[in-house]
N, C-alpha and C positions, 0 to 999 in steps of 0.2 A: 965816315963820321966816327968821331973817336967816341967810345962807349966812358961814361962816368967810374971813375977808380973806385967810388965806393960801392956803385953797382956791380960792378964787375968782383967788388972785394965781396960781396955779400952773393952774390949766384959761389963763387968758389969756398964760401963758408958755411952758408947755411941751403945751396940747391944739393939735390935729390938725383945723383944719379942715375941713370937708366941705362947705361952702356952692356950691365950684364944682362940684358931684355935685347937688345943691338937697338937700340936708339936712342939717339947722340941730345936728345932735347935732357934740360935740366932743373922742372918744374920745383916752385917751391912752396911751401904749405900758404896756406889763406892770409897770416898777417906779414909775413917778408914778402910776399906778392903783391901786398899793396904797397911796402916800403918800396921796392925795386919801381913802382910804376911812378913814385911820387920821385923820386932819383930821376928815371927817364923823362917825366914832365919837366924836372926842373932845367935838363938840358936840351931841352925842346928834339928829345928824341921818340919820335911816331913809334905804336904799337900796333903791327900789321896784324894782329890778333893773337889768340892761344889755344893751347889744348889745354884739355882737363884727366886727370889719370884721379885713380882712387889704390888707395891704400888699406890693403886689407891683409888677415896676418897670414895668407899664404905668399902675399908678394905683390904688386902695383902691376895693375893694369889699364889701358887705354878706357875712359868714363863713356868715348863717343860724344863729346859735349862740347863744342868748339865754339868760336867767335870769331869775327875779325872787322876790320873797318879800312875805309878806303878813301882818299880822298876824293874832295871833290873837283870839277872844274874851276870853283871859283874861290877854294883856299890855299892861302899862305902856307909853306911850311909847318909856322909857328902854330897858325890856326886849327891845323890835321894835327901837331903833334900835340895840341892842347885834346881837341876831342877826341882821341882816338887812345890818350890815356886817360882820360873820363869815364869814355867807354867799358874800357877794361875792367876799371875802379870798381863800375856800376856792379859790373858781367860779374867780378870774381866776390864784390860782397854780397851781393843777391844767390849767390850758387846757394841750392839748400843742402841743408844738413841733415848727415841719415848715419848710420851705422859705417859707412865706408867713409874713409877720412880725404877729403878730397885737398887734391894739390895741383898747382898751376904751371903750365908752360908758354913762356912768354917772345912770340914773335916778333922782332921789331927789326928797322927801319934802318940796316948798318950804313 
């Protein structure tokens, strides 16, 4: 599944490396994470879940706070990649907010 040029343009613009940590995920803050999700709904690409990291001013580390979704026996494609970027939607506007500035890494459906 080819990934959407403007999500891909925007994880390479505005995601969060973590390669100097050695992990290749490239989580992005709360409001390009929902942009990214509303991109992958539009092209009915599924979001297998995510991770959650927090950002704090020694340096970003793993939250422990994950999601994911799955389909089911009795949906379409379109139907899994509709809820399953809902889901998401839900997961990363409801994360609450504290002193650590939380950012999103998004699992999907290549």
């Amino acid at each position: 599944m080819k990934l959407p040029l403007e999500y891909q343009q925007l994880i390479e613009n505005r995601g969060i490396s973590l390669g100097e940590f050695g992990i290749s995920d490239v989580p992005l803050n709360r409001e390009d994470a929902v942009r990214a999700i509303e991109l992958l709904q539009a092209s009915f690409t599924p979001i297998l879940g995510g991770d959650v990291y927090v950002r704090r001013l020694d340096g970003i580390e793993l939250a422990y706070a994950n999601w994911h979704s799955d389909p089911t026996a009795t949906e379409t494609h379109a139907q899994f990649a509709e809820r399953s970027c809902l889901e998401a939607k839900r997961y990363i506007s409801e994360y609450p907010l504290s002193e650590e500035i939380p950012i999103f890494g998004l699992v999907i459906d290549k």
